[in-house]
N, C-alpha and C positions, 0 to 999 in steps of 0.2 A: 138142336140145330145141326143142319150136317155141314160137312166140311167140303169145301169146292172142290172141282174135278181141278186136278192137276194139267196146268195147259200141256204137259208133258203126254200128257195121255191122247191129246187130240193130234200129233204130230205124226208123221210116218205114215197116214195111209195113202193114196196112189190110184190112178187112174180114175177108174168113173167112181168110185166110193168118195175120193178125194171132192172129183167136180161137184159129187151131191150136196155134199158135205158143206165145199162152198158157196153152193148155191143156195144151201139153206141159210147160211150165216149172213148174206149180205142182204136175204130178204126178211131177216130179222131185222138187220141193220135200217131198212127201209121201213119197216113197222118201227120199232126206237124211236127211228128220225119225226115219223108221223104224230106218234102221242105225245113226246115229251117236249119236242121246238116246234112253235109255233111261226118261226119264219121259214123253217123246211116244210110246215104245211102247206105257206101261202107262195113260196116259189116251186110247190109240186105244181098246186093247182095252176098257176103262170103257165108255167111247161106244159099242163095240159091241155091248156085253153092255146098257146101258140104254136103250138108243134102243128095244129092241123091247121091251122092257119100260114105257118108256111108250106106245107104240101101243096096247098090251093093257091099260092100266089102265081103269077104269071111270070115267074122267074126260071132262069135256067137248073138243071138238078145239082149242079156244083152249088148253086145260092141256095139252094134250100138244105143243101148239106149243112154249109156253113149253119144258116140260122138255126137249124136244129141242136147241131153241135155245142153253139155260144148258149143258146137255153138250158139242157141239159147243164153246162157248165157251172150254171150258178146253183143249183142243187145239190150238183157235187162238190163245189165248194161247202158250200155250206153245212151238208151232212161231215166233211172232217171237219167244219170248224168244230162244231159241233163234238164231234171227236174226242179233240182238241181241252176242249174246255169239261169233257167228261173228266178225264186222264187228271187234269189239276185240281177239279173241286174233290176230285178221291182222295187227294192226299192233306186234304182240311179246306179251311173257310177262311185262314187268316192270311191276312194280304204279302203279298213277299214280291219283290219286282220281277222273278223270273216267273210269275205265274200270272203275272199280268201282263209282259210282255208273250208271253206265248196265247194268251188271249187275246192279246190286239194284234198279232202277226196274222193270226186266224182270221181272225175280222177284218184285216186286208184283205187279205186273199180272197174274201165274199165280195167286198168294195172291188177289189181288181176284176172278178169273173160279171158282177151288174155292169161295169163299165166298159169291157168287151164285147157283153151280150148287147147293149147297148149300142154301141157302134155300129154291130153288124146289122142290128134292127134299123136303123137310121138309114145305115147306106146302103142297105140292099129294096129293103121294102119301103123306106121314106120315100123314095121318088115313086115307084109303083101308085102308093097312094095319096102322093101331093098330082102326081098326071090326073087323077081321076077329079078331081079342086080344080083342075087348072084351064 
């Protein structure tokens, strides 16, 4: 077995090596999020399915910022919850309160970004498409 790269070796590099570098890593971090959680699969696919749905609303480009933004949001929640709960199950399986609250702080924060996303979805495009009902 080999022994892992030293995080110390990935540090110091600088400009475009740097940006590649982390460009590559967060789209690992985006593949991770895809195969091993199953609620970062089903609030990608969310995202993908609303994002072009608010483009096409009849709304001003500030609302569609917003709604884009609040969607997006809960992804990124979720990918650090996710995070989150990597970082503690690495340091075992057996239950301890600081390792459960750092797993429910996380699971807030997913709860806090759905209930934002949620708002904005409500009061921007609810009326758009309760006018169309009405």
């Amino acid at each position: 077995m080999t022994e892992p790269k030293s995080a110390e070796s990935l540090k110091g590099k600088q400009g475009l090596v740097r940006l590649i570098n982390a460009t590559r890593y967060s789209l690992q971090g985006i593949q991770a999020g895809i195969k091993h959680e199953a609620a970062f699969r089903e609030e990608l696919i969310l995202a993908i399915v609303l994002i072009p749905v608010a483009l096409l609303l009849p709304v001003s480009t500030l609302e569609k910022i917003v709604l884009i933004e609040c969607t997006l949001l809960v992804p990124f929640a979720e990918i650090i919850n996710s995070a989150i709960e990597a970082c503690v199950d690495r340091f075992g399986n057996e239950i301890h309160p600081l390792a459960g609250r750092a797993k429910d702080m996380g699971s807030a924060g997913v709860f806090f970004a759905l209930i934002i996303a949620a708002i904005a979805w409500l009061g921007i495009a609810g009326p758009v498409v309760w006018s169309y009902f009405s």
